[in-house]
C-alpha positions as CSV (number, residue, x, y, z in Angstrom):
1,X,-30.9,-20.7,28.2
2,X,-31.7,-23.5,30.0
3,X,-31.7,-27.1,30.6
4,X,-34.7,-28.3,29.4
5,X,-33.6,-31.8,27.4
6,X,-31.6,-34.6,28.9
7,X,-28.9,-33.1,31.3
8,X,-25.6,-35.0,30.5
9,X,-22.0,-35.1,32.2
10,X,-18.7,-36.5,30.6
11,X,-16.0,-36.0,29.1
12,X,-16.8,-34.1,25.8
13,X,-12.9,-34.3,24.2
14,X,-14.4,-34.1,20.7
15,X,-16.1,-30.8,21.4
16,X,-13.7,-29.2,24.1
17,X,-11.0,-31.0,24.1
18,X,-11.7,-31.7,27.7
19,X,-11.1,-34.8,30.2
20,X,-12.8,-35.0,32.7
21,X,-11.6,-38.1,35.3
22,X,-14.1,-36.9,38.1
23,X,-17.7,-36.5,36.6
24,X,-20.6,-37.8,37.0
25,X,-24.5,-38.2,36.1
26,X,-26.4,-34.6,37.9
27,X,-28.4,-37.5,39.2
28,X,-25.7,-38.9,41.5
29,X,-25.0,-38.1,45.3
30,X,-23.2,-34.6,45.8
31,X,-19.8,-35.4,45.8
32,X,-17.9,-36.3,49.3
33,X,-15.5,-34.9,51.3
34,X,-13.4,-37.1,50.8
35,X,-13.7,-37.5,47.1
36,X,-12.3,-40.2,44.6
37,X,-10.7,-43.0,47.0
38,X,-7.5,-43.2,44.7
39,X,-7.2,-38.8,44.5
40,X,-4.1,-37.0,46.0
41,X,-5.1,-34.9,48.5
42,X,-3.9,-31.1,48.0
43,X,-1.4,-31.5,50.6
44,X,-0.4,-34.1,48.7
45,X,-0.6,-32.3,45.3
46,X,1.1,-29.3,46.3
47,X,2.8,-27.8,49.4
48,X,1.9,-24.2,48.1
49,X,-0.2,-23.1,51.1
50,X,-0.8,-19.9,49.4
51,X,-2.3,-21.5,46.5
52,X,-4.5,-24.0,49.0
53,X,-6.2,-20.6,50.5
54,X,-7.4,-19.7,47.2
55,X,-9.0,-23.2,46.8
56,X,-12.5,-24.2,48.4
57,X,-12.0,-26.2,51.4
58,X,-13.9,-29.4,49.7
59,X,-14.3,-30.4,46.8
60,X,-16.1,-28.1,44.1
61,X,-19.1,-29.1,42.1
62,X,-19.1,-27.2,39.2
63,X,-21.0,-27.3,35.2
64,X,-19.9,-25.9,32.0
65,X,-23.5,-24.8,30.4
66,X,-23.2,-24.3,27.0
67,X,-25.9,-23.2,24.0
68,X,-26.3,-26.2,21.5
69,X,-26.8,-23.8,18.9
70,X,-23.5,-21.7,16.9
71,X,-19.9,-23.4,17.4
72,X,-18.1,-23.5,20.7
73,X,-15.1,-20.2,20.8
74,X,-12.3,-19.4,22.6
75,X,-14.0,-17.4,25.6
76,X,-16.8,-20.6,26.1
77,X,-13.6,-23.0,25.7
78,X,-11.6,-20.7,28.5
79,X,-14.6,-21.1,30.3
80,X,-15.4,-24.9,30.5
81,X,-11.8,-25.2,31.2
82,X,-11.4,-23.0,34.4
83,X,-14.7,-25.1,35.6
84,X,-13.3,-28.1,34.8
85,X,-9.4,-27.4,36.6
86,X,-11.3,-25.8,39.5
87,X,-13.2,-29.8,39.9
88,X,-10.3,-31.3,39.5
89,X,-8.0,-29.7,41.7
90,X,-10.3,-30.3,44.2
91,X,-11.4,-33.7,43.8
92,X,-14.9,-32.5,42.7
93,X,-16.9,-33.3,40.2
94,X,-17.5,-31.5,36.6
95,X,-20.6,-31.7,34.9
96,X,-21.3,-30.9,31.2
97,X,-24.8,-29.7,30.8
98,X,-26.6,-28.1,27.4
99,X,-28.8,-25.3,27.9
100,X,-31.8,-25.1,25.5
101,X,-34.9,-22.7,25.7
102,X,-35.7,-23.4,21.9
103,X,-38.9,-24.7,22.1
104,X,-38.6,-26.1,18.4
105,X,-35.8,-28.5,19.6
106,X,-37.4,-30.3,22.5
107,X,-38.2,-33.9,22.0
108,X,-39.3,-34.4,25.7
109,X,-39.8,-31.9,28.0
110,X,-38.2,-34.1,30.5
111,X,-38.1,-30.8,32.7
112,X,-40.6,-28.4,32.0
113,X,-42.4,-29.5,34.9
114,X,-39.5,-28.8,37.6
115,X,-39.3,-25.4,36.4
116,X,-43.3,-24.6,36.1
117,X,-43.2,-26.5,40.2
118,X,-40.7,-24.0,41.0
119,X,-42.4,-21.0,39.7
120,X,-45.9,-22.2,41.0
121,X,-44.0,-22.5,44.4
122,X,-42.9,-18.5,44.3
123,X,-46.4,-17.4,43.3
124,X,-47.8,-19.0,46.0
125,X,-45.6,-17.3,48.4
126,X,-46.0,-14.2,46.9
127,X,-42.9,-13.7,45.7
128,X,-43.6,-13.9,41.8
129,X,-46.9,-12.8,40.0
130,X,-48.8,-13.0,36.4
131,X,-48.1,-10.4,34.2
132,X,-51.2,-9.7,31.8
133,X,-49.7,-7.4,29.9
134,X,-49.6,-7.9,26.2
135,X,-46.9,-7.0,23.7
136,X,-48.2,-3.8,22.7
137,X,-48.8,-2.8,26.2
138,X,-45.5,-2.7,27.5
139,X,-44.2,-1.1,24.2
140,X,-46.4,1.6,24.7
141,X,-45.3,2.4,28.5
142,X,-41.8,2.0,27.0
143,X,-42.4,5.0,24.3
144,X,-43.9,6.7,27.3
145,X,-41.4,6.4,30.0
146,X,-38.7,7.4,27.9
147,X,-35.7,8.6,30.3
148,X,-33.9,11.8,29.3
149,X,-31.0,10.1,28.2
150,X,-33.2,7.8,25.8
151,X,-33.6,4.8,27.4
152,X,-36.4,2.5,28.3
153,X,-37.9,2.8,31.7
154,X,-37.9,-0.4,33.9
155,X,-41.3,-2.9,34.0
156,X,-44.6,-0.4,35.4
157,X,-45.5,-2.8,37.8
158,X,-49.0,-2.9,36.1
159,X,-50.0,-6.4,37.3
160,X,-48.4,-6.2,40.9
161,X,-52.0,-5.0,42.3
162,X,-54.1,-8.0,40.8
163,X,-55.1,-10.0,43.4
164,X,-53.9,-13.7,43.5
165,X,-57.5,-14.9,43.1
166,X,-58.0,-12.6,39.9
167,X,-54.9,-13.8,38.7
168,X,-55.5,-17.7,38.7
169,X,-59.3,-16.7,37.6
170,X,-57.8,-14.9,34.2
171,X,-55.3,-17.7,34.4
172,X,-57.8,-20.5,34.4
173,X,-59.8,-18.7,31.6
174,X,-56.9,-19.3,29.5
175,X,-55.7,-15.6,29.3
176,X,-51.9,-15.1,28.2
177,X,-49.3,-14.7,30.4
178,X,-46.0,-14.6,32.0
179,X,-44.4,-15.0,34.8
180,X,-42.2,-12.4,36.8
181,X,-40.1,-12.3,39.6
182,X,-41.3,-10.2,42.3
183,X,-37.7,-7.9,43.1
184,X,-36.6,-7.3,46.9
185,X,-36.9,-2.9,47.5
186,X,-33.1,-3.9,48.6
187,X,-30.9,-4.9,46.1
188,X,-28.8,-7.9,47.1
189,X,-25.2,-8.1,47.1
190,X,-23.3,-10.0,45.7
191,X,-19.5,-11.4,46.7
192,X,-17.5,-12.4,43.9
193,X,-14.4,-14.6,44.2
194,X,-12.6,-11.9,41.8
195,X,-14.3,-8.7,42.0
196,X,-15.2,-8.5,45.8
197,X,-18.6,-6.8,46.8
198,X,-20.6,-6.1,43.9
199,X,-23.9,-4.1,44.1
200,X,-25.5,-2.3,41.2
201,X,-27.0,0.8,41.6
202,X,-30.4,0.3,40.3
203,X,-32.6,-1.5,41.8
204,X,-33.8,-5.2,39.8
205,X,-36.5,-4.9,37.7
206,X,-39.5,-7.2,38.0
207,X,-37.9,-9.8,35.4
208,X,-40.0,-12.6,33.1
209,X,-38.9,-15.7,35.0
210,X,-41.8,-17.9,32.9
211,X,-42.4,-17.3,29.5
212,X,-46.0,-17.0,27.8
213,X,-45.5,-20.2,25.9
214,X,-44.9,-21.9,29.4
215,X,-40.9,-22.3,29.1
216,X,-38.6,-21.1,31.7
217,X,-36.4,-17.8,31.1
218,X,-32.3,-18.5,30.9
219,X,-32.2,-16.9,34.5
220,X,-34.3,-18.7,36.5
221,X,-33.9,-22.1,34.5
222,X,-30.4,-21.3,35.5
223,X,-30.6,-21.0,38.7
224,X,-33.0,-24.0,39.3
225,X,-30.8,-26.6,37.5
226,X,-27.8,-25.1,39.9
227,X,-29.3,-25.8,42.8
228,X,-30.9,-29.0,41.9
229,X,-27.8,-30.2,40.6
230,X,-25.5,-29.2,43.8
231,X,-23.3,-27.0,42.0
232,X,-21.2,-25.3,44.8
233,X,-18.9,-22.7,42.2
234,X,-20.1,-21.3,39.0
235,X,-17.0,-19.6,37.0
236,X,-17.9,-17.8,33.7
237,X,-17.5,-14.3,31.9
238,X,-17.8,-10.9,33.7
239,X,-20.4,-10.3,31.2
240,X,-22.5,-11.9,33.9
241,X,-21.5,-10.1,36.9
242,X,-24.4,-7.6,36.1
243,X,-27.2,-10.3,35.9
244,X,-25.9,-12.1,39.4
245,X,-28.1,-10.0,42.0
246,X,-30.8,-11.1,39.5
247,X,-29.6,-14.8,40.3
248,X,-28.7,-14.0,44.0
249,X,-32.7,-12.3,44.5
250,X,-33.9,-16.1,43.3
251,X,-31.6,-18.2,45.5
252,X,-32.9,-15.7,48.8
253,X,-36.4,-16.5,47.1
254,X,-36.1,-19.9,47.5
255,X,-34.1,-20.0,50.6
256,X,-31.8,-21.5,49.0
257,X,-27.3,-21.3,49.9
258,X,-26.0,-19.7,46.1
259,X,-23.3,-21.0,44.9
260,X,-19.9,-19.0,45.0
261,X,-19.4,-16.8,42.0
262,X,-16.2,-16.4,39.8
263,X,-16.2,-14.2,37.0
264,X,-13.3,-13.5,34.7
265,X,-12.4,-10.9,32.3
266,X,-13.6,-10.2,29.0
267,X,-11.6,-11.6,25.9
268,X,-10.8,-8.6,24.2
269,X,-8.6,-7.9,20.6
270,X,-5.9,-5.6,20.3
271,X,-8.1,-2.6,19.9
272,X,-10.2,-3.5,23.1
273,X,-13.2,-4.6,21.0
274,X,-14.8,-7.5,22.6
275,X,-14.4,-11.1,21.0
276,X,-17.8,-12.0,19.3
277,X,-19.2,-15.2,18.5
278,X,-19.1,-14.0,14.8
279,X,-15.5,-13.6,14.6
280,X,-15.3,-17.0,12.6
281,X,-11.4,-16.8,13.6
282,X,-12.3,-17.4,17.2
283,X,-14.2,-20.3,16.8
284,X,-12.9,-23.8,18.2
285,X,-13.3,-25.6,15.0
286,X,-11.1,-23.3,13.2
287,X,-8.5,-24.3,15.6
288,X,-9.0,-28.1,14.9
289,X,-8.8,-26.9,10.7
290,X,-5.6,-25.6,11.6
291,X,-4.1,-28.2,13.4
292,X,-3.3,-26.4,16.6
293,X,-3.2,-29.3,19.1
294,X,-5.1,-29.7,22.1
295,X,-3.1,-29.3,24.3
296,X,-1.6,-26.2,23.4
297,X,-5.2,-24.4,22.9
298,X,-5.9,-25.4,26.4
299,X,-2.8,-23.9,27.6
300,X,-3.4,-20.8,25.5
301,X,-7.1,-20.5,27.2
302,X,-6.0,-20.6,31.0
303,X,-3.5,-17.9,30.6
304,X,-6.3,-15.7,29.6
305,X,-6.6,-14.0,32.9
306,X,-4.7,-16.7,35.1
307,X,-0.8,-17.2,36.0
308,X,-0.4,-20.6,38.1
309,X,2.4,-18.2,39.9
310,X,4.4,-21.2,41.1
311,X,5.9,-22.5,37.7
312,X,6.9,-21.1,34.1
313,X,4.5,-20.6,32.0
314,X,7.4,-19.8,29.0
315,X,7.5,-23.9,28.5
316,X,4.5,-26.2,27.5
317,X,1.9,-26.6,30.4
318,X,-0.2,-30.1,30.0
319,X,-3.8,-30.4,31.8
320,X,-2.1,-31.9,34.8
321,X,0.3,-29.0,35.2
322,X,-2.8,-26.7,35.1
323,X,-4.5,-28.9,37.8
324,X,-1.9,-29.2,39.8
325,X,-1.1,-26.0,39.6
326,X,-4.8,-23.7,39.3
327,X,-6.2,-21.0,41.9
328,X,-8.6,-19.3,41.9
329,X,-6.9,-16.0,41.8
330,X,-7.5,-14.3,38.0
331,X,-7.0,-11.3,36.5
332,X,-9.4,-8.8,36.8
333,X,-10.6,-6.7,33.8
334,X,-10.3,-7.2,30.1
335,X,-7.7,-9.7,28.8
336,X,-6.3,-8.7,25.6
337,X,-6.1,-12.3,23.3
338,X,-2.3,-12.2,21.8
339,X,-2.5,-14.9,19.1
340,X,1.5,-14.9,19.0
341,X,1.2,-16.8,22.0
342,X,-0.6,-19.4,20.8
343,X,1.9,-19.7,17.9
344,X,4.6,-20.1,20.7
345,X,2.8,-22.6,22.6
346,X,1.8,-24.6,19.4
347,X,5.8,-25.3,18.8
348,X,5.9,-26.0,22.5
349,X,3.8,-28.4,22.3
350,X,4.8,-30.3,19.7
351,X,8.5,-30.0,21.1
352,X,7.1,-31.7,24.0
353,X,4.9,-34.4,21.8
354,X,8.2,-34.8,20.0
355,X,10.2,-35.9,23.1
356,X,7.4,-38.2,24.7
357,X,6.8,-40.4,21.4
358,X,8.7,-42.9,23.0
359,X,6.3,-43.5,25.7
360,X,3.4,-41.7,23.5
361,X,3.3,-41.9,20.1
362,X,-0.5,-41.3,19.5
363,X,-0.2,-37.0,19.9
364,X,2.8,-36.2,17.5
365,X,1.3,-39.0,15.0
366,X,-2.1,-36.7,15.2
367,X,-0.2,-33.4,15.1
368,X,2.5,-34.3,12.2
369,X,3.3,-37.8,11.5
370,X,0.2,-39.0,9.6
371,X,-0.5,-35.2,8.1
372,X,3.6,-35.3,6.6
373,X,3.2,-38.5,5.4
374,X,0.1,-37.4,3.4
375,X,2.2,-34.6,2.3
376,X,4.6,-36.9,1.2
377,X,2.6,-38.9,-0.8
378,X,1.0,-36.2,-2.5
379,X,4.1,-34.5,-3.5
380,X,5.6,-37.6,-4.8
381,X,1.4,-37.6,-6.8
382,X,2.9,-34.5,-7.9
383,X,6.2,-35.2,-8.9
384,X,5.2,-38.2,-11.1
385,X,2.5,-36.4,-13.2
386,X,2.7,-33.7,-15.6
387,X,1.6,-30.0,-14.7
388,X,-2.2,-30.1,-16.1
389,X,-1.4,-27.1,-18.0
390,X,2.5,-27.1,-18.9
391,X,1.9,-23.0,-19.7
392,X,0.4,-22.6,-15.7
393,X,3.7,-22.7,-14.2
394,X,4.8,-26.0,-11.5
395,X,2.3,-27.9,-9.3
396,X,1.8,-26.5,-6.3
397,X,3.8,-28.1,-3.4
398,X,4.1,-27.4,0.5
399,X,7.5,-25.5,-0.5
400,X,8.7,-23.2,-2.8
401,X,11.7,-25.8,-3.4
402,X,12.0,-27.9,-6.6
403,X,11.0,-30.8,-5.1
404,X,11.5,-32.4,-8.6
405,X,15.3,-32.6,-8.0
406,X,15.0,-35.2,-5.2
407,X,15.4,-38.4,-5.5
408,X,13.5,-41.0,-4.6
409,X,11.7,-41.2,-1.0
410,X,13.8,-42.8,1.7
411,X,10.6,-44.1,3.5
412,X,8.6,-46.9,2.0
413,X,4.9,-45.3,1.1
414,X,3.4,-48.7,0.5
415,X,0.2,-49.0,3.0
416,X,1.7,-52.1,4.0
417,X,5.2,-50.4,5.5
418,X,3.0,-47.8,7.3
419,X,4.2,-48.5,10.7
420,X,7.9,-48.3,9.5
421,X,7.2,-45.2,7.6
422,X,5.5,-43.6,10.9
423,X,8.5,-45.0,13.0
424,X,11.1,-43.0,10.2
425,X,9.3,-39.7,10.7
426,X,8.9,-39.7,14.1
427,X,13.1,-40.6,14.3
428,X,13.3,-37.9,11.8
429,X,11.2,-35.2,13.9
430,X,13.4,-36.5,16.5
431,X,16.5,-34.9,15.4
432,X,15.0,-32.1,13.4
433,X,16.6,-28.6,14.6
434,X,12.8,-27.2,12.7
435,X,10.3,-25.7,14.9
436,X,7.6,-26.8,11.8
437,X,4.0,-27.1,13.0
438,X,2.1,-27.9,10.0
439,X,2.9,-31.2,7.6
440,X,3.9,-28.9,4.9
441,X,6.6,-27.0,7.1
442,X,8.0,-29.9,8.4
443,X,8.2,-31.4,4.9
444,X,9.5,-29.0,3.6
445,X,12.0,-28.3,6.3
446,X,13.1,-32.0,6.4
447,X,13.0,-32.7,2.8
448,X,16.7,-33.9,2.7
449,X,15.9,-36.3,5.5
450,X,12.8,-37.7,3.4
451,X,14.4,-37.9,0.2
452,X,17.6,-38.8,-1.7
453,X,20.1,-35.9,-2.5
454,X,20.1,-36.1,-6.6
455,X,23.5,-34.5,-8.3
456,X,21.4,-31.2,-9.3
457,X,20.7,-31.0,-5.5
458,X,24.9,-30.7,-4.7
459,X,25.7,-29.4,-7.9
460,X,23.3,-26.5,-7.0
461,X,24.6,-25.7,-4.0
462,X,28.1,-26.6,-4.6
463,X,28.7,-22.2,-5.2
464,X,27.6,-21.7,-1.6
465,X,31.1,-23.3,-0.2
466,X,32.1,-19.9,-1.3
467,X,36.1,-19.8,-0.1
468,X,36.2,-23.2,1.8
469,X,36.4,-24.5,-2.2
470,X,39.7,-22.9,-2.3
471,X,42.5,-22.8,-0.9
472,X,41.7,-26.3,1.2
473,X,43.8,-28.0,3.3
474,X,43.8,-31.3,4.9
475,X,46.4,-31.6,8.2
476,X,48.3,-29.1,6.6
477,X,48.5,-30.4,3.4
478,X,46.9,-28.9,-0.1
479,X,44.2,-30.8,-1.3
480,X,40.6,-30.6,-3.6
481,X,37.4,-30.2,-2.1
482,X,36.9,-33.8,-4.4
483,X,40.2,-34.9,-2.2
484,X,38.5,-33.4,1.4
485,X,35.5,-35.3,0.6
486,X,37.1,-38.9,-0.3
487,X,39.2,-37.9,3.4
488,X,35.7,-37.7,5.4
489,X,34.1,-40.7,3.2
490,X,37.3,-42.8,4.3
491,X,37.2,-42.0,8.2
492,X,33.6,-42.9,8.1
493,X,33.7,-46.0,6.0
494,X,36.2,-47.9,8.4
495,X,32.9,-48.4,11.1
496,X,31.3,-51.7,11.1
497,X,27.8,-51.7,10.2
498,X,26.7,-52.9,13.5
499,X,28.6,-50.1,15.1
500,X,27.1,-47.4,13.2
501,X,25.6,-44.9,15.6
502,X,26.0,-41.0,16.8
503,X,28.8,-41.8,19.1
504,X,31.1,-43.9,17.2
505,X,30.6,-41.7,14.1
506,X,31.9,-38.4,16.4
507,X,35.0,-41.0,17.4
508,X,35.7,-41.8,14.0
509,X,35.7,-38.4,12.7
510,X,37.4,-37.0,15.5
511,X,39.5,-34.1,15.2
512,X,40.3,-35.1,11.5
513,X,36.9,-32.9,10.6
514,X,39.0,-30.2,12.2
515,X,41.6,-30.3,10.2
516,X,39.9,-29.5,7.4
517,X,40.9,-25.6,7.3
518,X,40.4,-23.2,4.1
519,X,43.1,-20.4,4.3
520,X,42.7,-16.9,2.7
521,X,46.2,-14.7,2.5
522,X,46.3,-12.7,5.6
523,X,43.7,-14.7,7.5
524,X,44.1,-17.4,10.0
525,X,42.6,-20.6,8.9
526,X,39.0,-21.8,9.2
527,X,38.1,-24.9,10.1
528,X,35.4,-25.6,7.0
529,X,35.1,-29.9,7.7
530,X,31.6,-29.4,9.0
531,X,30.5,-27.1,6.5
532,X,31.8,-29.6,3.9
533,X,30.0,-32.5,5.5
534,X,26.7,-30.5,5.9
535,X,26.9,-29.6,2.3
536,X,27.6,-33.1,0.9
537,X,24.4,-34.3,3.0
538,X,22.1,-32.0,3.4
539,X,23.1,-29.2,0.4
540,X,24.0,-26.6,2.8
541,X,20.6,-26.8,4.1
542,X,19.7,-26.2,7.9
543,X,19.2,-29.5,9.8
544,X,20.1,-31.8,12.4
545,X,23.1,-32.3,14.1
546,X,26.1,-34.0,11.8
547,X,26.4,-37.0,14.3
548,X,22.4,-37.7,15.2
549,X,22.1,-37.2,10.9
550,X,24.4,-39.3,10.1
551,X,22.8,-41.8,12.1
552,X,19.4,-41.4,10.6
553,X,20.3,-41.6,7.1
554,X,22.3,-44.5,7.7
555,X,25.4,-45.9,6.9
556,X,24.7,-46.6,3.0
557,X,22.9,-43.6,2.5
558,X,25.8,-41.5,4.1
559,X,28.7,-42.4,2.3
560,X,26.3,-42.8,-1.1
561,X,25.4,-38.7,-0.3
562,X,29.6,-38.0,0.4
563,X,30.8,-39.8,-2.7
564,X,28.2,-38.4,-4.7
565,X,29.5,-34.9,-3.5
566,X,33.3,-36.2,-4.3
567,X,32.2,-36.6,-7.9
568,X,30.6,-33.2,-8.2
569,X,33.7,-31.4,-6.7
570,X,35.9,-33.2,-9.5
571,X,33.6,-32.3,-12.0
572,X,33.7,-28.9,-10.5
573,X,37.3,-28.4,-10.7
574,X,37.9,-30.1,-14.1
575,X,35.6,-27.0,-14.9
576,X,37.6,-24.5,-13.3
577,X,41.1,-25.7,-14.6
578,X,39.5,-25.4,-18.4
579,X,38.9,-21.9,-17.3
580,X,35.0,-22.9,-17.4
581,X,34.2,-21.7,-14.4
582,X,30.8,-23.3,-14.3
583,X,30.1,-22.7,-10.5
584,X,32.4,-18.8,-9.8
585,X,32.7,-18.8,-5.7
586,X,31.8,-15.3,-5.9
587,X,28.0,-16.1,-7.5
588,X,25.8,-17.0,-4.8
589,X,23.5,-19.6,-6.6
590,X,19.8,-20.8,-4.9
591,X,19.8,-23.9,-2.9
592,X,17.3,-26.5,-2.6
């Protein structure tokens, strides 16, 4: 298709999640050797020789070309990026340029001319002609040149013999027509970056290059806007290896140097089935739905077919990893798309958005701050209204947990606190041991951490101490689980306010958690303080570690959770002397 509109160049984030710090209006100067005053050379970049030989010598010109029409997907995305890694790696420029032939969508056919000039120029020097032929014409040679195995025979020639004068006589008269390239007898060939010498066995046919409503053909419009707009690499799908010598035959045409070509495998699934545009799972805005980040899509798209070979790719790559790190050596052949990988970079990724909120806080508050605290409100929505058909069963929540039995949220959800609320779940995504990627996960996951523990919640879960609920010793010495928690709720409550943090909460507890021990006849102890602590505050779920919790949830909060397990223990046993054995160690009962 080509570019028939308004060429543009910059950084299209919202569409491709791209960033271009290099481009620059098609309009401007080529780019210069040296490039950008302030850019690191590649010496100083890198001092991977091996990688430098796979890099053009200067700096690359290169253009992402896109259709307007459909939705951008994954192999167009994988695309635009190894064009736009390849510019910056070389302090080169990307441009960003929609390709249109749709006639119905031009406003101003700023460059309808240019193409028409360019085509007039080849007819001129014989090197194109006016094709006559109608519609019905060529289908009936087609029907009659069938070859044996069925297909279509290649363009007759029919109009190669009329005469130039003829030909701008019928022309002038106002008789329909097209324009077609005049194919070289010797194929070219073609040397791509990936695939080496490529030459196809048939020779070209005599391809449309103007259409008979005056508008260019994808190929040459393609190959016009390339040169005109110094591009000096073109990177894109193998699909287009077999059209190049078609592109190649117009550069020789013109006289003009082609650019170098690139072409990377085919995106294929599992069952080697190529990726479609109308696999709606592949498209880029069903990404965005999902809430993959950026940056992990990006990553995911240039290991399709490329391995930087000088770091890990098992950790989160960012853009400037990939630039500082692309080549232009790729796979050759299909690439089969694993979407497991993309799951693993996704928690990568937000690992790595997690750490960096202290510098950064703007990509995990995209990818799960402001989403959870959504979630939050409209689970707390939930909680405080009645099912809208008490016979339907509970309101649907992120979680299969009874969110009903928490207590009230420990982060203000007034608009006016939103900053401090953002603040608590970034500290609480801080410390989480969850590898959550969506609001509801991480909700769900860190529910504890976002709401008070109600009774129910410990009673609930007080079965799951199993045998650390008997037989319980503290330093040697026989006590109740009611007795081991008022122990742990007393080391902790002699730290000053003002002195409540990870570190002075492991020195307080110090080895007295450890000598909390449950002993079964014929068994050496078990040290069961921990379990006891994670139980009192977090009701045996998984999460953070006991110090780095503690912390979080505050002093108050803390020894409110602890005492409130104390009481539940006594209750518990009071149950069990009566012979009312309300909680039985053996039953294993569903926690929160």
């Amino acid at each position: 298709m080509a570019a028939l509109g308004r060429t543009v160049c910059f950084s299209c984030r919202a569409r491709i999640f791209l960033q271009s710090r290099s481009s620059r209006s098609y309009a401007s100067a080529a780019p210069s050797a040296a490039g950008p005053e302030k850019a690191r050379s590649l010496l100083d970049r890198r001092p991977d020789h091996a990688r430098r030989a796979r890099l053009p010598d200067g700096p690359a010109r290169t253009r992402f070309a896109p259709s307007p029409t459909g939705y951008l997907h994954l192999g167009s995305l994988r695309t635009a990026l190894y064009n736009y890694l390849l510019a910056r790696a070389t302090n080169g420029q990307f441009l960003l340029r929609l390709e249109d032939t749709d006639q119905a969508r031009i406003v101003a056919s700023e460059r309808l001319s240019i193409y028409r000039e360019h085509a007039d120029r080849l007819l001129q020097q014989g090197k194109a002609f006016r094709c006559f032929c109608s519609h019905d014409d060529l289908a009936a040679h087609q029907r009659s040149s069938l070859a044996s195995d069925g297909t279509f025979g290649t363009y007759p020639g029919l109009c190669l013999s009329v005469s130039a004068d003829e030909s701008a006589e019928r022309a002038a008269r106002g008789e329909t027509f097209t324009v077609r390239f005049k194919s070289s007898s010797r194929p070219p060939h073609v040397h791509d970056l990936v695939y080496g010498l490529h030459k196809k066995n048939t020779l070209e046919d005599h391809f449309i290059i103007m259409k008979s409503d005056g508008f260019p053909t994808y190929h040459f419009a393609n190959v016009v806007d390339d040169h005109l707009m110094k591009i000096t690499h073109v990177v894109r799908g193998a699909e287009w290896l077999i059209s190049t010598p078609k592109h190649v035959g117009l550069y020789d045409a013109f006289g003009w140097t082609p650019p170098k070509f690139a072409h990377v495998g085919l995106l294929v699934d599992s069952k080697r089935q190529k990726l479609s545009k109308r696999n709606m799972d592949i498209g880029i805005d069903s990404y965005r739905q999902d809430g993959v980040p950026p940056p992990a899509l990006l990553n995911f798209a240039a290991l399709l077919g490329w391995n930087p070979g000088t770091i890990s790719t098992k950790g989160a790559l960012t853009l400037d990893d990939l630039v500082d790190n692309f080549s232009l050596k790729f796979t050759k052949g299909d690439i089969v798309v694993n979407m497991e990988k993309l799951a693993y970079l996704r928690k990568k990724h937000v690992r790595l958005a997690i750490d960096r909120a202290s510098s950064n806080s703007r990509p995990i508050d995209e990818y799960l701050t402001v989403p959870m605290l959504q979630t939050i409100r409209e689970v707390e929505a939930a909680r405080l209204s009645p099912p809208s058909n008490a016979g339907s069963g509970d309101v649907q929540r992120p979680s299969a947990s009874p969110f009903a039995l928490l207590g009230d949220p420990l982060v203000s959800l007034r608009e006016a606190d939103e900053e401090a609320a953002r603040n608590h779940i970034r500290a609480l995504l801080g410390i989480s041991r969850s590898d959550a990627v969506t609001a509801a996960e991480a909700v769900a996951a860190n529910r504890y951490l976002i709401w008070q523990l109600s009774p129910q919640d410990i009673r609930e879960s007080y079965a799951q101490l199993g045998p650390a609920a008997r037989n319980v010793y503290v330093e040697e010495v026989a006590q109740t689980p009611a007795g081991v928690m008022a122990f742990l709720a007393g080391q902790l409550d002699s730290i000053d306010d003002g002195q409540w943090n990870t570190a002075n909460i492991h020195t307080s507890l110090g080895a007295s958690v450890k000598d909390v021990t449950s002993r079964e006849e014929g068994q050496p102890p078990v040290s069961v303080g921990y379990k006891y602590l994670r139980w009192a505050l977090l009701s045996l779920a998984d999460g953070p570690q006991i110090g780095a919790l503690m912390e979080f949830l505050g002093k108050k909060e803390t020894l409110r959770r602890l005492r409130m397990a104390q009481s539940v223990a006594e209750a518990a046993t009071e149950s069990n002397n009566d012979h009312e054995a309300v909680y039985p160690p053996e039953q294993s009962m569903s926690s929160i």
